[in-house]
C-alpha positions in Angstrom: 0.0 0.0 0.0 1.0 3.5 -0.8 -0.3 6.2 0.9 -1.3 9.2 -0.8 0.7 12.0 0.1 -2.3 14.3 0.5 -4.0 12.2 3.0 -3.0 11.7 6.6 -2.9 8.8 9.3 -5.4 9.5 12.1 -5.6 7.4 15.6 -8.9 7.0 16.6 -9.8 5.1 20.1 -13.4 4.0 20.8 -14.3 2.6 23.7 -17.0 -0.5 22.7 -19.6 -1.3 25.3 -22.1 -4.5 25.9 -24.0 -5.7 28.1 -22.9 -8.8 29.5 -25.0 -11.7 31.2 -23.9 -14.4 34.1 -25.9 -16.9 35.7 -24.9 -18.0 39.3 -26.4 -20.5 41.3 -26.0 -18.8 45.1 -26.8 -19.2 48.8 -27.5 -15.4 48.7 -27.4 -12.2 46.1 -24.4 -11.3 47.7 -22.9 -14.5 47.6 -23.8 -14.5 44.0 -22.3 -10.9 43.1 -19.0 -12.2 45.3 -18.9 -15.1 42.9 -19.3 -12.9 40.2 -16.4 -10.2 41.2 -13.7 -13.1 42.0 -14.6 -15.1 39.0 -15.1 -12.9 36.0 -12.0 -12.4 34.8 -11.6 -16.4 35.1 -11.8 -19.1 32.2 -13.7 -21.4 33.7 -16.7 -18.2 34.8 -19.3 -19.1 32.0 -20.8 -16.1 30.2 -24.4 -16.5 29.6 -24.8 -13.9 26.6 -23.9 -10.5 25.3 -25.3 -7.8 23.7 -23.5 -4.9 21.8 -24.9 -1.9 23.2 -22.7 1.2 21.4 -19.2 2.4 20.7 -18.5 6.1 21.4 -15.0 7.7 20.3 -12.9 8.5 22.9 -9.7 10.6 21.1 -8.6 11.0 17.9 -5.0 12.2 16.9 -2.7 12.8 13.9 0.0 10.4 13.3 3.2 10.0 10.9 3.7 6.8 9.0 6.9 6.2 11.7 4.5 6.8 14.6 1.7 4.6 12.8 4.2 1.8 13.1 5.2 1.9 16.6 2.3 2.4 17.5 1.1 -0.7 15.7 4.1 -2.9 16.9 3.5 -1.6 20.9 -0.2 -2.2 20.6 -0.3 -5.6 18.7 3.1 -7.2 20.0 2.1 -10.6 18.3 1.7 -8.9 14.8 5.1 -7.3 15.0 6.9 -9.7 12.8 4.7 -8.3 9.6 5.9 -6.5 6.9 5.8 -2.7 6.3 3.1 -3.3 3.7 1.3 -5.3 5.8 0.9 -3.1 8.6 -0.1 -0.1 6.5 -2.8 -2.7 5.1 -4.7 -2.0 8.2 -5.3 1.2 8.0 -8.7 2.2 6.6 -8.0 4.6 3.1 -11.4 6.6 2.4 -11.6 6.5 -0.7 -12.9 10.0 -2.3 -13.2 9.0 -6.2 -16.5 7.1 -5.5 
């Protein structure tokens, strides 16, 4: 990918919220909102749905091709063995001729 020399690279952070459903068999509420608390963040904690609810954008910032790229490698440290070409791949080009 080349990018056009006219058009920038802009950051933009959303934050993406659901609404998220357990079900937890309990002596007590409390005892079930304990369980809850300790146990989310485990494996073994079983989700009983989702629901997307919204994303809202949070910031938005400039960036130069050499900040796009650390950026990318300190964000998605597995990815960071990718190309050049493939990291600019992922950045979204609006495309103003349609």
């Amino acid at each position: 990918m080349v990018l056009d020399v006219k058009n920038k690279i802009y950051k933009i952070e959303a934050i993406s919220m659901f609404k998220m459903t357990y079900y937890v068999e309990a002596k007590s509420e409390e005892h079930a909102l304990d369980e809850y608390c300790c146990e989310r963040e485990n494996d073994t904690f079983k989700e009983g749905s989702q629901k997307h609810i919204d994303e809202v954008c949070s910031d938005v910032r400039e960036l130069t091709e050499e900040e796009f790229l650390k950026e990318f490698d300190r964000e998605n440290e597995y990815l960071q063995s990718w190309t050049k070409e493939q990291k600019l791949n992922m950045i979204n080009v609006i495309d103003y001729e349609k």
